[in-house]
TORKOL-4160 file (C-alpha; in steps of 0.2 Angstrom, whole numbers, padded with zeros to 4 digits, m for minus):
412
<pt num="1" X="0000" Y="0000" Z="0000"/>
<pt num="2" X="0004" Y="0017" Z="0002"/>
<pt num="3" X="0015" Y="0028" Z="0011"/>
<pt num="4" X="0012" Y="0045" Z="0019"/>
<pt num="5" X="0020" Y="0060" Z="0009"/>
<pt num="6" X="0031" Y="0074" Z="0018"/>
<pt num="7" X="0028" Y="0091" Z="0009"/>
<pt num="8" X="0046" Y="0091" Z="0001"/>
<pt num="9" X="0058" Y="0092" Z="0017"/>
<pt num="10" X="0047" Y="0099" Z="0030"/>
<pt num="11" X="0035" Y="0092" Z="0041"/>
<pt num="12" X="0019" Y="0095" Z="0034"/>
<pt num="13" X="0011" Y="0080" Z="0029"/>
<pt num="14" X="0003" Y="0079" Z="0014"/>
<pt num="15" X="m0017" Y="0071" Z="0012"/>
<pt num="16" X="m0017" Y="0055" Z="0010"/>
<pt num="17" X="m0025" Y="0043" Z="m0004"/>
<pt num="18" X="m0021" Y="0026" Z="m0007"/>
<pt num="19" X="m0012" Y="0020" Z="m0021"/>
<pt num="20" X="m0023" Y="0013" Z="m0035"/>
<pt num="21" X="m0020" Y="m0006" Z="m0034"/>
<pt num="22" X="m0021" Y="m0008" Z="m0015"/>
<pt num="23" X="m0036" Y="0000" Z="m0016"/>
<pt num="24" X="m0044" Y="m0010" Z="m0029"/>
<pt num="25" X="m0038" Y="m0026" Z="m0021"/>
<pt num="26" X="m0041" Y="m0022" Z="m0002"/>
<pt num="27" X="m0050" Y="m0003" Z="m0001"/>
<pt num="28" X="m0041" Y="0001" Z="0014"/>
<pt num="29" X="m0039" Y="0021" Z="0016"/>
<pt num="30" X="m0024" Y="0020" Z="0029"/>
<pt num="31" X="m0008" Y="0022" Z="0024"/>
<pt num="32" X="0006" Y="0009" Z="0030"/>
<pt num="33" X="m0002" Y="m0007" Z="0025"/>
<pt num="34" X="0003" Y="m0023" Z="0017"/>
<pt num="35" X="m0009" Y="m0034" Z="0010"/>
<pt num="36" X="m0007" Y="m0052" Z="0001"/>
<pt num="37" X="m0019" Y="m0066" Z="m0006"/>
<pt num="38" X="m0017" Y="m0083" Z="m0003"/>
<pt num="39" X="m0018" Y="m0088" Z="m0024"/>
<pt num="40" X="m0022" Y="m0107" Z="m0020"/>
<pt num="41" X="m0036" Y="m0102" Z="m0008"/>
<pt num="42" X="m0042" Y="m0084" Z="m0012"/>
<pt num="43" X="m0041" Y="m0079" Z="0006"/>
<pt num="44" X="m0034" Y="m0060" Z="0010"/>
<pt num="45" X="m0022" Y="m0056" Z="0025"/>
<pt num="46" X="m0018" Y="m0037" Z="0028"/>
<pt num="47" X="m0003" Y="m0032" Z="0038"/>
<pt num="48" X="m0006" Y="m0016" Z="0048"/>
<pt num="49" X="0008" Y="m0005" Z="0055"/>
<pt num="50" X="0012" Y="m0007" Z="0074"/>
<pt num="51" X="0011" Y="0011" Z="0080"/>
<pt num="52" X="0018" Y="0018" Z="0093"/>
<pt num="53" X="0012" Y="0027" Z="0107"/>
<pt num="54" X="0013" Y="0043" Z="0103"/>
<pt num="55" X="0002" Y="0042" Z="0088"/>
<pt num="56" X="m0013" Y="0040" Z="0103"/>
<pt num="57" X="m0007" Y="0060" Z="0108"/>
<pt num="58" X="m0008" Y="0069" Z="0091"/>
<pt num="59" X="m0018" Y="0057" Z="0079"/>
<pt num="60" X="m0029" Y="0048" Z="0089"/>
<pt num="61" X="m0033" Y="0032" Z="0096"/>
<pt num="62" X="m0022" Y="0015" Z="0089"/>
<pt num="63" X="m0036" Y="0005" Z="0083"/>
<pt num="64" X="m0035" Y="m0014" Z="0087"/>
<pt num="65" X="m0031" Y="m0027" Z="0072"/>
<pt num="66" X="m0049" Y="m0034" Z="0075"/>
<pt num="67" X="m0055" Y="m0016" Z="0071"/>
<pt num="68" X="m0048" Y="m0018" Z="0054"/>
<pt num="69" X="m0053" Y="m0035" Z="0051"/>
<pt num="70" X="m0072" Y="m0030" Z="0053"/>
<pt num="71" X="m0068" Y="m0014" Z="0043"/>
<pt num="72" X="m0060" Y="m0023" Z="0029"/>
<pt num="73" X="m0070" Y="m0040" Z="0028"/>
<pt num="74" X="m0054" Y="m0050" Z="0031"/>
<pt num="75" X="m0049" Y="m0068" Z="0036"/>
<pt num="76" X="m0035" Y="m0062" Z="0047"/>
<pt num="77" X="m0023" Y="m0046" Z="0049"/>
<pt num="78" X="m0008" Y="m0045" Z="0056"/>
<pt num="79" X="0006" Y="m0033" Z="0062"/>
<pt num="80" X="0019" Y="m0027" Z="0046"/>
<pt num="81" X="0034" Y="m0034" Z="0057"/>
<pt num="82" X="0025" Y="m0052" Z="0057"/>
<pt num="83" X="0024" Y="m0054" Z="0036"/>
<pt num="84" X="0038" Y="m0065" Z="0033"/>
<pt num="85" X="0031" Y="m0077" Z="0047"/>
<pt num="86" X="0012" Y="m0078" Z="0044"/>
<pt num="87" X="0017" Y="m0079" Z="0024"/>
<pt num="88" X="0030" Y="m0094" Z="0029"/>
<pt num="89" X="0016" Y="m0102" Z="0040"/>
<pt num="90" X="0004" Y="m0097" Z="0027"/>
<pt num="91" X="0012" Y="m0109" Z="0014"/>
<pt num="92" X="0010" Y="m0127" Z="0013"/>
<pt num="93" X="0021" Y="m0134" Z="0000"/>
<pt num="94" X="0041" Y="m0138" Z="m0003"/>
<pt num="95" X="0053" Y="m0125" Z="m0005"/>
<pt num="96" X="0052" Y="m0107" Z="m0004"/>
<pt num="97" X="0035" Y="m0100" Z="m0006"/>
<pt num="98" X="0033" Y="m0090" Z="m0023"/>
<pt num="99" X="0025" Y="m0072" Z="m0020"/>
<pt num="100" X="0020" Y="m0061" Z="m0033"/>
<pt num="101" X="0022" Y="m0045" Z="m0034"/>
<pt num="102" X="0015" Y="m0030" Z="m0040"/>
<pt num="103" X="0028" Y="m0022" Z="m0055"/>
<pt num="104" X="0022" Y="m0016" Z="m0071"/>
<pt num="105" X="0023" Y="0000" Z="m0081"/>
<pt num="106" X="0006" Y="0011" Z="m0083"/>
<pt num="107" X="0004" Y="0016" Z="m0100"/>
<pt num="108" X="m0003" Y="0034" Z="m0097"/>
<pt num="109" X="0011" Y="0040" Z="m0085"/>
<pt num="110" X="0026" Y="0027" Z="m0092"/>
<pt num="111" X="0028" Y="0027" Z="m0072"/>
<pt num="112" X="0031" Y="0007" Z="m0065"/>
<pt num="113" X="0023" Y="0002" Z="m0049"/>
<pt num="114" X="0035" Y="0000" Z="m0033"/>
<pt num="115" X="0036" Y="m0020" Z="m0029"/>
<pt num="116" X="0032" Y="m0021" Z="m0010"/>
<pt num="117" X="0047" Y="m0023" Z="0002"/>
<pt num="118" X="0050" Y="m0031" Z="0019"/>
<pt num="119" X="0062" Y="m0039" Z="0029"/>
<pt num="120" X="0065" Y="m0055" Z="0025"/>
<pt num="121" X="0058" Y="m0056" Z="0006"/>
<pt num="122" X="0075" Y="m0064" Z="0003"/>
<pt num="123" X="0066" Y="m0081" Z="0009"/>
<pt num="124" X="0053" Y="m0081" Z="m0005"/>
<pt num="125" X="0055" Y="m0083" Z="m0024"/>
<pt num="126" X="0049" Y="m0067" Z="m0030"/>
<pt num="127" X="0039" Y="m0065" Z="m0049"/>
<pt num="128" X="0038" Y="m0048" Z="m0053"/>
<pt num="129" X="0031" Y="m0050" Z="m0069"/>
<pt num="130" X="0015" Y="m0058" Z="m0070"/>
<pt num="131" X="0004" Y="m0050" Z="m0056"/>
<pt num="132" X="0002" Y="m0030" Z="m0066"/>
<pt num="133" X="m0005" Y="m0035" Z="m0083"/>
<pt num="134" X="m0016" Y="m0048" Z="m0073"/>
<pt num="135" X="m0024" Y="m0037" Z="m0060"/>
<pt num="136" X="m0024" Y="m0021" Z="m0076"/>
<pt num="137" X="m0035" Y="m0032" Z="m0084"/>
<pt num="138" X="m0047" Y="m0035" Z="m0070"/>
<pt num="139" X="m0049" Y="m0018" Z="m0066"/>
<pt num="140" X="m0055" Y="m0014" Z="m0084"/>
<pt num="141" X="m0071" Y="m0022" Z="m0084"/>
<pt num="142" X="m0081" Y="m0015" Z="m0067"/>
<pt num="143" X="m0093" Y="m0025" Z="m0056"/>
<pt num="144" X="m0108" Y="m0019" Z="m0052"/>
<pt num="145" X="m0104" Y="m0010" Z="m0032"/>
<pt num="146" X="m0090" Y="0000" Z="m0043"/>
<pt num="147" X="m0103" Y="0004" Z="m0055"/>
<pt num="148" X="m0112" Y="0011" Z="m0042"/>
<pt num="149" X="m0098" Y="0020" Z="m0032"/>
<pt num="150" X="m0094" Y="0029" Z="m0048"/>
<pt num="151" X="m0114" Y="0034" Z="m0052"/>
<pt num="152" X="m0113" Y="0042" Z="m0036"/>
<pt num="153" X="m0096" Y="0051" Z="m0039"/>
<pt num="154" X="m0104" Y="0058" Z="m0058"/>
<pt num="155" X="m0121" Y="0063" Z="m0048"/>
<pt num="156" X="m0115" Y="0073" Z="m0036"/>
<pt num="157" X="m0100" Y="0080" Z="m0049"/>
<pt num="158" X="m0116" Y="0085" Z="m0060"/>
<pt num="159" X="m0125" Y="0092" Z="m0047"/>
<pt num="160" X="m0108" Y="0103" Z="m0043"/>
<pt num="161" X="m0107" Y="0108" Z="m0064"/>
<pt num="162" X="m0125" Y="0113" Z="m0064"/>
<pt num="163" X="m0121" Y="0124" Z="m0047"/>
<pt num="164" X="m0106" Y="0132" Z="m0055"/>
<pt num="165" X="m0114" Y="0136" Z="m0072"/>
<pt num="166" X="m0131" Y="0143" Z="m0062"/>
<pt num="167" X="m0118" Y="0155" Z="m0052"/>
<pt num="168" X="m0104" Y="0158" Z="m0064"/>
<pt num="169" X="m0106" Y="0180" Z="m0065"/>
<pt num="170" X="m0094" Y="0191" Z="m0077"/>
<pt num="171" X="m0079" Y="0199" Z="m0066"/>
<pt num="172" X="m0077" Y="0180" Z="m0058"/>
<pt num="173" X="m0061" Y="0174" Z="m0055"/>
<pt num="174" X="m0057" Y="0156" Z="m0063"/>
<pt num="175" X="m0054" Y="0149" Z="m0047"/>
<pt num="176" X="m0072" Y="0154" Z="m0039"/>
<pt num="177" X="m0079" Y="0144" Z="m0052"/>
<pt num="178" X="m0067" Y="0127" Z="m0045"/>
<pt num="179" X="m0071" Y="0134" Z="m0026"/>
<pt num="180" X="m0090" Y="0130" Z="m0030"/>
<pt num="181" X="m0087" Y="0116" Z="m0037"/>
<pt num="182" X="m0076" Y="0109" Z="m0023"/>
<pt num="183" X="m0088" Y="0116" Z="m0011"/>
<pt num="184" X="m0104" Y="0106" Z="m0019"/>
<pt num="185" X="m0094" Y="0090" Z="m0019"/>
<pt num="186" X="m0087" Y="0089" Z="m0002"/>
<pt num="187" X="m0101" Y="0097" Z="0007"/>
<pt num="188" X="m0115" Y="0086" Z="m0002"/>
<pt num="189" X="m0106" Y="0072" Z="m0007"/>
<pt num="190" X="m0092" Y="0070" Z="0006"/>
<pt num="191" X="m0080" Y="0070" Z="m0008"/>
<pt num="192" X="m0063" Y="0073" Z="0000"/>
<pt num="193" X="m0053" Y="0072" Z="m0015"/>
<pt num="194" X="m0054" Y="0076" Z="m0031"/>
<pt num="195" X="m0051" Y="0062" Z="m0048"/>
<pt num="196" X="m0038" Y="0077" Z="m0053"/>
<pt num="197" X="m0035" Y="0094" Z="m0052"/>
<pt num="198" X="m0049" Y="0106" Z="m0058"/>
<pt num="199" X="m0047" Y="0114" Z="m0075"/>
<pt num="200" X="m0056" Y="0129" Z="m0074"/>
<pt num="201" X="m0053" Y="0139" Z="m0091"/>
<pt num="202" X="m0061" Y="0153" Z="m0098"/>
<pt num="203" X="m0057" Y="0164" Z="m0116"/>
<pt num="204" X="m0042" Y="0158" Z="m0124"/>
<pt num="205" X="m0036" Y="0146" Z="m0108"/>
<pt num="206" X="m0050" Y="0136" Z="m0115"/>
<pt num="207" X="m0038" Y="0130" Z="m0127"/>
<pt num="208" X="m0025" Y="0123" Z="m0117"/>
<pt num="209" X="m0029" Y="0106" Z="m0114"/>
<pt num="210" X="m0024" Y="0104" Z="m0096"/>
<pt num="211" X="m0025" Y="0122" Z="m0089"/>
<pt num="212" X="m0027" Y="0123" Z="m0069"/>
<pt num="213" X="m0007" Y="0117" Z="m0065"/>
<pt num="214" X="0002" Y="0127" Z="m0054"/>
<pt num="215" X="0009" Y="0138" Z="m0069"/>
<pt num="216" X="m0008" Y="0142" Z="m0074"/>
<pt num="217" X="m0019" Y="0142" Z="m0057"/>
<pt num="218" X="m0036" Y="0146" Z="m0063"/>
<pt num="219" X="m0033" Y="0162" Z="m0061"/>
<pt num="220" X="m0040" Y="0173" Z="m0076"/>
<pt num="221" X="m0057" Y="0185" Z="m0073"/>
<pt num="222" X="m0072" Y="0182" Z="m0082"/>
<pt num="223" X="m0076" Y="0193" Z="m0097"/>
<pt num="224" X="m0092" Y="0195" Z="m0106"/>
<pt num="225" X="m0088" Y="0184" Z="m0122"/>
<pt num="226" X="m0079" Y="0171" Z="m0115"/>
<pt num="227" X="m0084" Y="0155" Z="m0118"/>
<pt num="228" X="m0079" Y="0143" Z="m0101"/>
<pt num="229" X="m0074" Y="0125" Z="m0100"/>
<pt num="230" X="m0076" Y="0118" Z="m0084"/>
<pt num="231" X="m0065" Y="0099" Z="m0083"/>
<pt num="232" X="m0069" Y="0094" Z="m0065"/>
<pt num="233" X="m0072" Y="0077" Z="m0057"/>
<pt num="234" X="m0075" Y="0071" Z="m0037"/>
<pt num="235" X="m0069" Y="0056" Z="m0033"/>
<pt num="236" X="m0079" Y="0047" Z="m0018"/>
<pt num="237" X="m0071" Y="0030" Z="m0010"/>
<pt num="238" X="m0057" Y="0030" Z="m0023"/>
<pt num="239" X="m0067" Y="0030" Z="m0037"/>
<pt num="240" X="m0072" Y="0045" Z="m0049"/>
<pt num="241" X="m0077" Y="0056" Z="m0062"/>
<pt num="242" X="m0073" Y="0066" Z="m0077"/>
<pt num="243" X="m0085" Y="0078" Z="m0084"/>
<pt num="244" X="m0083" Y="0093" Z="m0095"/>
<pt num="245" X="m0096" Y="0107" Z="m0097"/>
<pt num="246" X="m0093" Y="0120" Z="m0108"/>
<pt num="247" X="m0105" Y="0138" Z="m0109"/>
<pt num="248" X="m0104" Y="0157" Z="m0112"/>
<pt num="249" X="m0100" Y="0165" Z="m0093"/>
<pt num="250" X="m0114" Y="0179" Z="m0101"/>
<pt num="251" X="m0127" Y="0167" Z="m0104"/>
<pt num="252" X="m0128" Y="0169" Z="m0123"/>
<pt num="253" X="m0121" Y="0159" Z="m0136"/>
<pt num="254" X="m0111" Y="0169" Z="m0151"/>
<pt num="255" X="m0115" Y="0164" Z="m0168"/>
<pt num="256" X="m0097" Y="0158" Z="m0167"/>
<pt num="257" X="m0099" Y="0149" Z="m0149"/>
<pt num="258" X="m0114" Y="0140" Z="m0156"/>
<pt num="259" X="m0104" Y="0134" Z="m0171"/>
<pt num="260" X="m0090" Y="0125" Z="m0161"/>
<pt num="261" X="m0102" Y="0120" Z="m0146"/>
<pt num="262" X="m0113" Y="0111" Z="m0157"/>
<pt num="263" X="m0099" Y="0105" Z="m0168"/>
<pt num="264" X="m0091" Y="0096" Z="m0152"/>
<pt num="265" X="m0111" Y="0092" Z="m0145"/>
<pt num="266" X="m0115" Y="0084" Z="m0160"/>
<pt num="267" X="m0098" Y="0074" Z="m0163"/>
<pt num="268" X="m0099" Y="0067" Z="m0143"/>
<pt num="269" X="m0121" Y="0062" Z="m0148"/>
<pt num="270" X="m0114" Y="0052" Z="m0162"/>
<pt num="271" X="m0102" Y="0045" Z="m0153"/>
<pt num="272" X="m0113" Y="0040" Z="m0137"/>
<pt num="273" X="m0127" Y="0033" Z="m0151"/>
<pt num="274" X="m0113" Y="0022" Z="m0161"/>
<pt num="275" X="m0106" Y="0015" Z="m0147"/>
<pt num="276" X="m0108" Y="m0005" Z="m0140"/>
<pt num="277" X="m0097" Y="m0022" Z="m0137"/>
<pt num="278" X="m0085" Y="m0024" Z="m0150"/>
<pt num="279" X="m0084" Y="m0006" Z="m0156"/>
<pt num="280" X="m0065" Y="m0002" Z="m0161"/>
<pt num="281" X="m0063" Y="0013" Z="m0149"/>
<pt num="282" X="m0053" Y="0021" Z="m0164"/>
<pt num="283" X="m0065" Y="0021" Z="m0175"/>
<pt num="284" X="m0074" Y="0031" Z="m0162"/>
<pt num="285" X="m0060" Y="0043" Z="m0162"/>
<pt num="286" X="m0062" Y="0047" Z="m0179"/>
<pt num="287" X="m0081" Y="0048" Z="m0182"/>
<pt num="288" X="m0080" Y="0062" Z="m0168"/>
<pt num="289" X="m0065" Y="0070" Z="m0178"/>
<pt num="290" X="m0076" Y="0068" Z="m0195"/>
<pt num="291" X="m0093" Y="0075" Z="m0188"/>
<pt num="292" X="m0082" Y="0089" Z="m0180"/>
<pt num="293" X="m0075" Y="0094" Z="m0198"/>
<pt num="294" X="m0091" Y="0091" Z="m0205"/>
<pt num="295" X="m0098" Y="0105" Z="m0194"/>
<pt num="296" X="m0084" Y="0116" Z="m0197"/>
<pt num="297" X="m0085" Y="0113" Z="m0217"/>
<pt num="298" X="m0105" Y="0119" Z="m0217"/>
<pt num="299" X="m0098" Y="0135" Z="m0204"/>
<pt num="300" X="m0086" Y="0140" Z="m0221"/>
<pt num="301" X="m0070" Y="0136" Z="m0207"/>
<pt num="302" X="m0065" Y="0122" Z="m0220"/>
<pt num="303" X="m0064" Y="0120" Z="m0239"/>
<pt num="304" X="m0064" Y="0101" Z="m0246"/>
<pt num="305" X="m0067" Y="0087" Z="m0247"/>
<pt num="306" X="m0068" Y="0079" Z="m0229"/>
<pt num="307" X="m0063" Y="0061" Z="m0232"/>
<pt num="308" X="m0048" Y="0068" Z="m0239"/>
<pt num="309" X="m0046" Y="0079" Z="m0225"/>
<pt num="310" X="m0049" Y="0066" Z="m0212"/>
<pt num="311" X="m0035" Y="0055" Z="m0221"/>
<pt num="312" X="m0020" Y="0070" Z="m0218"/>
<pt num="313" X="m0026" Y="0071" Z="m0202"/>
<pt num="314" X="m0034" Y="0089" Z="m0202"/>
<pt num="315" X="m0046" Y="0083" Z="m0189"/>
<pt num="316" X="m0030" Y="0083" Z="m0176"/>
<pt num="317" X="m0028" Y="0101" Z="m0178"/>
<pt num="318" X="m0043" Y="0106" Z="m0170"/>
<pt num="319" X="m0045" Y="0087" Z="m0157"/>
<pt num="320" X="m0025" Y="0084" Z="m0152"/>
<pt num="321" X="m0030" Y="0071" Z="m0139"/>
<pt num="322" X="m0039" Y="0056" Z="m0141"/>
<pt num="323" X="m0058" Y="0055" Z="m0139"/>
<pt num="324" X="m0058" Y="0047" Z="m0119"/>
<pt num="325" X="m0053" Y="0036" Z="m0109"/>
<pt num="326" X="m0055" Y="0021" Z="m0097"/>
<pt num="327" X="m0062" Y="0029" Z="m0079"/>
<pt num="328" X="m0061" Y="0021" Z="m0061"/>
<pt num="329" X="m0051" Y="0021" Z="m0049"/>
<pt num="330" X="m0040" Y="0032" Z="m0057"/>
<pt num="331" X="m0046" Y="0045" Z="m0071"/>
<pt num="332" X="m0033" Y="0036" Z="m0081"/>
<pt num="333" X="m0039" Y="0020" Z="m0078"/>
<pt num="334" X="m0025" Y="0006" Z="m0082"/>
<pt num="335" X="m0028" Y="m0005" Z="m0096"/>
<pt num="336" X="m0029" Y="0005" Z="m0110"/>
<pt num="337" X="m0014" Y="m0005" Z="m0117"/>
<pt num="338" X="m0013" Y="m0022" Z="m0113"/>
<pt num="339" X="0002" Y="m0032" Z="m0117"/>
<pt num="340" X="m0008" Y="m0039" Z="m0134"/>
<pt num="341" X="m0022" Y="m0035" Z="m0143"/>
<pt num="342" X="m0021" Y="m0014" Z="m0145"/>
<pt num="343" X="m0007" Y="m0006" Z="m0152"/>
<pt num="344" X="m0004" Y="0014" Z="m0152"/>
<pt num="345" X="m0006" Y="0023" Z="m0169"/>
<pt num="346" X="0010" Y="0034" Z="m0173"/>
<pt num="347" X="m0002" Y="0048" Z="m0181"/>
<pt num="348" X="m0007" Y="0066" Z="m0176"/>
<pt num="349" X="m0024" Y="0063" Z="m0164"/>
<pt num="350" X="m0021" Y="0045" Z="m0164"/>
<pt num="351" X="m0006" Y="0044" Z="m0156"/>
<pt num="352" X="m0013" Y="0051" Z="m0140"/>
<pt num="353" X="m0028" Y="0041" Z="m0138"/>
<pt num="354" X="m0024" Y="0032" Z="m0121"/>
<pt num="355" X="m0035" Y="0016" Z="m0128"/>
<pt num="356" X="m0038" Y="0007" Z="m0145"/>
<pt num="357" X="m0044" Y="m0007" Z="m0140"/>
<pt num="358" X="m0061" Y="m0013" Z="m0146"/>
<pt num="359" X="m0076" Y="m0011" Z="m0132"/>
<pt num="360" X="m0081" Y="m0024" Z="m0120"/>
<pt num="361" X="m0094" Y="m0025" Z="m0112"/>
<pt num="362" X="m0093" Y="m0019" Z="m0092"/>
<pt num="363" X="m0078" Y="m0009" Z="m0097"/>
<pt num="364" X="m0086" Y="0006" Z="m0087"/>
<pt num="365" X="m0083" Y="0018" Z="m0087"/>
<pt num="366" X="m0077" Y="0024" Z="m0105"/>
<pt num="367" X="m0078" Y="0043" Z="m0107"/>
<pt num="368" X="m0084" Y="0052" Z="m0122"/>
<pt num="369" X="m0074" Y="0070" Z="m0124"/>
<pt num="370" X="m0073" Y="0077" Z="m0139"/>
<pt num="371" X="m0066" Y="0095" Z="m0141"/>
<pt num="372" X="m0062" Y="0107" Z="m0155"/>
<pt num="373" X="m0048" Y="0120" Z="m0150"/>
<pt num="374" X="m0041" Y="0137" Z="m0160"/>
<pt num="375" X="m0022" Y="0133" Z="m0155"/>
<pt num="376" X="m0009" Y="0141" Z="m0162"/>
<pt num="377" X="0004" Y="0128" Z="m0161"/>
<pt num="378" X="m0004" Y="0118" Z="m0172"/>
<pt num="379" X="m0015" Y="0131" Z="m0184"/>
<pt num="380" X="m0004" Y="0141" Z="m0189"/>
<pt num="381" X="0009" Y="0125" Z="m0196"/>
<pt num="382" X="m0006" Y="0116" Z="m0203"/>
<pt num="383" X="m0011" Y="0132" Z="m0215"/>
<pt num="384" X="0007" Y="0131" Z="m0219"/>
<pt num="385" X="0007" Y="0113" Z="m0223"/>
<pt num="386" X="0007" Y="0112" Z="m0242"/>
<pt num="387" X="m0002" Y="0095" Z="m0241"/>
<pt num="388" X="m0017" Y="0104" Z="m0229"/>
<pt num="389" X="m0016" Y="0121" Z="m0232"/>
<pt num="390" X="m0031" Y="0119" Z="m0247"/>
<pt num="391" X="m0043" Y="0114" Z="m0233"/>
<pt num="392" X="m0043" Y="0130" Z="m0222"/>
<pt num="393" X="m0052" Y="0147" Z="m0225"/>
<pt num="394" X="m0040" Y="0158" Z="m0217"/>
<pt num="395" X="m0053" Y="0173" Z="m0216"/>
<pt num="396" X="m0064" Y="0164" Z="m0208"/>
<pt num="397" X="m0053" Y="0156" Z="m0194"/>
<pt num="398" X="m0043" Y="0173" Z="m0193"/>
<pt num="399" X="m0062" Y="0177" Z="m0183"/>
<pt num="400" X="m0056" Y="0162" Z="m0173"/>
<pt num="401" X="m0041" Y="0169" Z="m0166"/>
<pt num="402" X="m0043" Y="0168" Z="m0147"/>
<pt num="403" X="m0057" Y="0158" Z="m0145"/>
<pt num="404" X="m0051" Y="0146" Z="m0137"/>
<pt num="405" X="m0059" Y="0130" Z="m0139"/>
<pt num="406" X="m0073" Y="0118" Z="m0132"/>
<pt num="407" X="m0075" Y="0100" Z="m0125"/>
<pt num="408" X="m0091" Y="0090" Z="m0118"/>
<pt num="409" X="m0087" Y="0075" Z="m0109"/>
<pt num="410" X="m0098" Y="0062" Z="m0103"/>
<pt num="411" X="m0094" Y="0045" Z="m0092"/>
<pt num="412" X="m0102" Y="0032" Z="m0100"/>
């Protein structure tokens, strides 16, 4: 499991939240633990840390281990300084007992697990191998109490949106607009944490895709005009939600906020409607793109002929980032790559989907964003281009120019 975070070299402890795996496996909110499964018989042991006394005087009362094994739902829990024995006593068979632990690279951050550690791991056989791909693949498909931890973190994160966009006033800061949000969530929903950090962006923030990091702090004032693209997800008992609602601060659409909202609106409708069990996930990708270019052809943004435009990848110009992802535990959920059977597509938009498998059924939750974006770093080559300069109406998207952009997500 888990360990508590200092805030770089002092003493402030940082919130904790259990790391993703542990918390699928054993849902303990603690940090400090250990937990194994006995493979041969199913059965789930948690090692707890032995604490010492003065954890009684600043942070409360040292829970007994049978308070954890009613909490938990677990056969037996132990102490962390009793692994190696009850591990040794646990195994039946000759030599040394084979334990598998959890290694494996996550294909959104490129980051690996850390392998658990204890003294004397040296008398086991140790597989770092096999355990990460196996227990990715079980948390792609969701039963039916996650399924119902994650409705409750999208109702209460839809509730929080409609709040915001009821309240939202010109002369705003950004950040008031996450502060309701945050508010709704934890007051109504007791929703500690968040699945990420808010992206509240407004005006031509609206086009960077992951504005709200500490460069960027969701700090702009609302103007009349603007449109507002509000990315913001709670997460309630590990698991969450990631919606995106997009609207004019003012109230009214533009003739040019109407174009791209119902552009995006109606790329994520086809999307939702086309959707089922076998479904390639990048053909999704591109019939969001295509609608999308569709929309901006009849709006006189694009001269052509969109099939043609769809192969030389104008589409990615306007969508950089792939139509969703998996959703659970993590807003990345693991799995989006397995080991075989989806491979990444080395094109513009394509390339950062963070799935291309096909669609199964239970792998909930799936979401649905599609965006359309006046970025400068990628308008300005493309009318350059000489193999996609033809498609663009440069009057027309010079009316563009500091728009920002538009996304609708839905969990699904």
């Amino acid at each position: 499991g888990g360990q508590e975070q200092m805030r770089h070299c002092t003493d402030h402890i940082e919130l904790f939240r259990q790391e993703s795996y542990f918390a699928y496996l054993f849902g303990v909110q603690e940090p400090g633990f250990y937990g194994a499964i006995d493979v041969a018989s199913g059965e789930s042991i948690l090692f707890a840390p032995r604490l010492s006394s003065d954890y009684a005087v600043w942070l409360g009362e040292i829970k007994p281990l049978s308070y954890f094994k009613e909490k938990y739902i677990v056969p037996s829990v132990y102490y962390n300084d009793e692994i190696e024995r009850v591990l040794q006593r646990q195994y039946q068979g000759q030599g040394k007992p084979l334990l598998y632990l959890l290694h494996g690279r996550n294909s959104d951050s490129n980051n690996f697990s850390k392998p658990a550690d204890f003294e004397g791991i040296d008398g086991f056989t140790i597989d770092l191998n096999a355990l990460h791909s196996i227990l990715t693949e079980c948390r792609v498909l969701k039963s039916q109490l996650e399924l119902s931890l994650i409705q409750f973190a999208n109702d209460i994160s839809s509730e929080a949106h409609v709040q915001v966009m009821r309240n939202t006033r010109v002369g705003m800061k950004e950040y008031q607009l996450e502060s309701m949000f945050l508010h709704h969530t934890y007051m109504y929903g007791g929703c500690r944490h968040c699945s990420y950090t808010c992206i509240c962006a407004t005006g031509y923030n609206s086009s960077v895709l992951h504005y709200g990091h500490a460069a960027a702090p969701n700090d702009r004032t609302l103007e009349s005009g603007d449109m507002a693209l509000l990315d913001m997800g709670a997460e309630y008992h590990f698991y969450g939600s990631d919606i995106t609602c997009s609207f004019p601060v003012n109230g009214k659409f533009t003739e040019n906020q109407s174009l791209v909202y119902n552009a995006v609106l109606s790329a994520h409708d086809a999307v939702i409607s086309n959707m089922r069990p076998g479904v390639s996930w990048v053909h999704m990708h591109k019939l969001a793109e295509k609608v999308i270019l569709e929309s901006l052809k009849i709006g006189d943004l694009l001269i052509g002929d969109i099939d043609a435009m769809v192969r030389e990848r104008v589409g990615a110009v306007f969508m950089p980032h792939g139509l969703g992802h998996l959703l659970g535990i993590d807003t990345h959920d693991p799995g989006g790559y397995p080991k075989q059977g989806a491979e990444r597509v080395d094109e513009p938009g394509l390339k950062a989907l963070r799935t291309t498998r096909d669609l199964v059924e239970g792998m909930v939750v799936i979401t649905v964003e599609p965006g359309c974006y006046f970025i400068e770093a990628l308008l300005v080559p493309a009318m350059e281009n000489a193999a996609t300069r033809g498609y663009f109406n440069r009057e027309k998207i010079s009316t563009f120019r500091g728009f920002g952009g538009v996304r609708i997500e839905s969990d699904v």
